[in-house]
MIDOSE-1310 file (N, C-alpha, C; in nm, 2 decimals, decimal comma, always signed):
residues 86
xxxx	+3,87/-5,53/+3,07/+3,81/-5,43/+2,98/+3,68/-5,49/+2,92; +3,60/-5,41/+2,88/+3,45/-5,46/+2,89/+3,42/-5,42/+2,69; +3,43/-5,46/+2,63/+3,36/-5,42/+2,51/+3,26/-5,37/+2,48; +3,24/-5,30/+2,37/+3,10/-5,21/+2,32/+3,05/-5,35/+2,30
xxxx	+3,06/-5,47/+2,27/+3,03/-5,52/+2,18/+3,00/-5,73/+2,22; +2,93/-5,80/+2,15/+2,94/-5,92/+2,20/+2,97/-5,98/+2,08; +3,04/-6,13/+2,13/+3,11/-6,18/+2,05/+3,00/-6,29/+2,02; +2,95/-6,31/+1,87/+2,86/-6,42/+1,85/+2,92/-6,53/+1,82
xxxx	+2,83/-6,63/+1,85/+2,86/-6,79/+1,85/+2,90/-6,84/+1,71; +2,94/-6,92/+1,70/+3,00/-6,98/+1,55/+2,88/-7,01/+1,48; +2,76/-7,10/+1,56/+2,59/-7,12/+1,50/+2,56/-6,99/+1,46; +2,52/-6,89/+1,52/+2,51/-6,77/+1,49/+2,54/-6,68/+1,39
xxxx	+2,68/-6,69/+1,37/+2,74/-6,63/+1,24/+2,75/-6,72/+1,10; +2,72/-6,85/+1,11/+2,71/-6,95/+1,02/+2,56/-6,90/+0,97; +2,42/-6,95/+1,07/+2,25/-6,92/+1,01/+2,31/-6,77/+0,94; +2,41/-6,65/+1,00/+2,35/-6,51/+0,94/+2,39/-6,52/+0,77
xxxx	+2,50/-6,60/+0,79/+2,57/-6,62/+0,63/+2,48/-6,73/+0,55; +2,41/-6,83/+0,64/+2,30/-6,91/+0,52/+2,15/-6,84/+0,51; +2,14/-6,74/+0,59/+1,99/-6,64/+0,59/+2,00/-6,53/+0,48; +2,14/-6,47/+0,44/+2,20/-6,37/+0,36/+2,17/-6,46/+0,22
xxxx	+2,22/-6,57/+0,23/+2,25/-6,62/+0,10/+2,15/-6,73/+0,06; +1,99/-6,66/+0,12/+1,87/-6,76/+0,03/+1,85/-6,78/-0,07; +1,87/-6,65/-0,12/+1,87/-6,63/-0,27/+2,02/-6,59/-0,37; +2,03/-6,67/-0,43/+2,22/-6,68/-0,47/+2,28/-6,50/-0,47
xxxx	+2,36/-6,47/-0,44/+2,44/-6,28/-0,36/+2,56/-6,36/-0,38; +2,60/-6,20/-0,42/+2,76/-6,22/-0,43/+2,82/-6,22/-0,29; +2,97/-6,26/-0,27/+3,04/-6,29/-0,18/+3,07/-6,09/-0,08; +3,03/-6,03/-0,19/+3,05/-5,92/-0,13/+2,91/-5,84/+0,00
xxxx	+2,81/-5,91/-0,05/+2,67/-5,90/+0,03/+2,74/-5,95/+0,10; +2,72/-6,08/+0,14/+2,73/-6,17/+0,26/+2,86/-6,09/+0,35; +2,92/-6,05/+0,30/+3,06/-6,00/+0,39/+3,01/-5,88/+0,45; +2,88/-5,81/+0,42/+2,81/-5,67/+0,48/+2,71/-5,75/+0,57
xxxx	+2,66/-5,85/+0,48/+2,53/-5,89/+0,61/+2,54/-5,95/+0,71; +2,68/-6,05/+0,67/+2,74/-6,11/+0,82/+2,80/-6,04/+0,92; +2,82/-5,94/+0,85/+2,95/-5,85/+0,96/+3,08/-5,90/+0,98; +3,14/-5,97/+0,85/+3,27/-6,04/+0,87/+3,34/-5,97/+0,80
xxxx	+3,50/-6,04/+0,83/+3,60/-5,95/+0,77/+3,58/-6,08/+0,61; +3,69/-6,05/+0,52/+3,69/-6,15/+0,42/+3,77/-6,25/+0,47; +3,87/-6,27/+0,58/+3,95/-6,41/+0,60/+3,79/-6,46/+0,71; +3,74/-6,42/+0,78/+3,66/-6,47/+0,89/+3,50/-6,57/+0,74
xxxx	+3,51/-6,50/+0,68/+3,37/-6,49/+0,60/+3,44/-6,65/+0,50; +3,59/-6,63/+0,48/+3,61/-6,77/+0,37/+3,62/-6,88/+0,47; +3,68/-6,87/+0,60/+3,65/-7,00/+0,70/+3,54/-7,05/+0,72; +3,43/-6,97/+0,72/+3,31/-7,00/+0,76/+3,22/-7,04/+0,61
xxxx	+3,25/-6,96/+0,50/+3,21/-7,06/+0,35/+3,24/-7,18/+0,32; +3,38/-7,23/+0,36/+3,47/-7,32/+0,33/+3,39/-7,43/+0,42; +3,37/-7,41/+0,52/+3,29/-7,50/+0,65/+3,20/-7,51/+0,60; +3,11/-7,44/+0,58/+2,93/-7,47/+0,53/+2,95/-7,50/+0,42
xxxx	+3,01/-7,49/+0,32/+3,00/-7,57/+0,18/+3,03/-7,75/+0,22; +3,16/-7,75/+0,29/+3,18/-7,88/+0,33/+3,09/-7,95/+0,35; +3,02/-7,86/+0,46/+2,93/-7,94/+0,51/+2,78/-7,97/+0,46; +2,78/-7,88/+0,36/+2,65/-7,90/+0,24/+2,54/-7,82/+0,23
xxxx	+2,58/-7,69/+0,35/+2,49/-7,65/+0,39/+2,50/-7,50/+0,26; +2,58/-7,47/+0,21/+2,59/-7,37/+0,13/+2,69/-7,41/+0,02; +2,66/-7,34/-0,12/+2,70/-7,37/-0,26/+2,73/-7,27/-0,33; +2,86/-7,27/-0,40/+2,91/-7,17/-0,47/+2,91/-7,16/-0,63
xxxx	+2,87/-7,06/-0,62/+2,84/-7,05/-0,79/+2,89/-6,94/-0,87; +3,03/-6,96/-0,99/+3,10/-6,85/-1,01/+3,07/-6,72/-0,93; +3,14/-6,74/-0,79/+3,16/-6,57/-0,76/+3,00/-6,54/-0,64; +2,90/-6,62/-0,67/+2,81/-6,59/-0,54/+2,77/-6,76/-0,53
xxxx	+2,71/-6,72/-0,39/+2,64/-6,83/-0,31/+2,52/-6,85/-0,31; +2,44/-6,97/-0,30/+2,32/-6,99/-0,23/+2,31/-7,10/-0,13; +2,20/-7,07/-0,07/+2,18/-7,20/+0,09/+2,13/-7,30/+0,00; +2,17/-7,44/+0,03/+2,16/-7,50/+0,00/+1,99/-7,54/+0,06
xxxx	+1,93/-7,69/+0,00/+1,82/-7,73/+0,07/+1,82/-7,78/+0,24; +1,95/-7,84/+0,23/+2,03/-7,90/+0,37/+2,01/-7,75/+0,48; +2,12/-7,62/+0,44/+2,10/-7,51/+0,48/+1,98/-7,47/+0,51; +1,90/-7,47/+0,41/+1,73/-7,42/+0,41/+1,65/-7,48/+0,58
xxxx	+1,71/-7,63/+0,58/+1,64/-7,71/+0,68/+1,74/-7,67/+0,77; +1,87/-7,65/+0,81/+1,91/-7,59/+0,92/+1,84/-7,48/+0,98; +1,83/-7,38/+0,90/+1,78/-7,31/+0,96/+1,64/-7,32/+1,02; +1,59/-7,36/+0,95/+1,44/-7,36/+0,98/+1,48/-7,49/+1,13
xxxx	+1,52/-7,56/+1,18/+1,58/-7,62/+1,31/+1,57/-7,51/+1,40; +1,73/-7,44/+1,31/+1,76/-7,33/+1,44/+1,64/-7,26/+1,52; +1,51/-7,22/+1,36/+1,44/-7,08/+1,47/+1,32/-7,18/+1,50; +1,33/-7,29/+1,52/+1,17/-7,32/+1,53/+1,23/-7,40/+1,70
xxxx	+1,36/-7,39/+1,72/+1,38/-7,44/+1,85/+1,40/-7,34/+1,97; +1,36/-7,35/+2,05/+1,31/-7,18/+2,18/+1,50/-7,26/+2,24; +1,52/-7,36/+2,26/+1,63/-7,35/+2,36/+1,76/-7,31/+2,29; +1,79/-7,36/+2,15/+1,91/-7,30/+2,03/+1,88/-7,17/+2,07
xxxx	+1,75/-7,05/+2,05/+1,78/-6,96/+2,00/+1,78/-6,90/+2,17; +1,72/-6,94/+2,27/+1,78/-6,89/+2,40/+1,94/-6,87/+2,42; +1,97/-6,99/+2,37/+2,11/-7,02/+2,40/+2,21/-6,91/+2,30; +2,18/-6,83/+2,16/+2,25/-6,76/+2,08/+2,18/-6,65/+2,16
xx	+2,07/-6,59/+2,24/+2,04/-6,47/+2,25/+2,12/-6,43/+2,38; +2,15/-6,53/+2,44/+2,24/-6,50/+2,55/+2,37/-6,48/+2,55
């Protein structure tokens, strides 16, 4: 069976949740702009905070400087983002 739909990469749904949250947004933004459910959206906070790339602040988030420089990796590299467009 073929889906309406494609399943994005973990890089992918990680940049959408540190692009949403440049500017500190509540947990309920990021859950509309990722397109996640709330258990899919706290695995993936839980991970990027770990990892330094995002910071919680009573109740909302912002990207961290670390996050800030991830991303800016991700889009300035043609083969990353060939590799998420496929």
């Amino acid at each position: 069976m073929k889906y309406p739909f494609k399943r994005r990469e973990s890089l992918a749904i990680s940049i959408d949740i540190l692009k949403a949250a440049k500017h500190c947004v509540r947990k309920t933004h990021l859950l509309s702009s990722a397109s996640l459910s709330f258990t899919q959206f706290t695995m993936y906070a839980e991970m990027l905070e770990a990892q330094g790339f995002l910071k919680k602040f009573d109740g909302s988030y912002q990207t961290t400087k670390r996050g800030l420089e991830l991303i800016k990796e991700v889009e300035s590299s043609s083969l990353i983002r060939s590799i998420l467009a496929s």
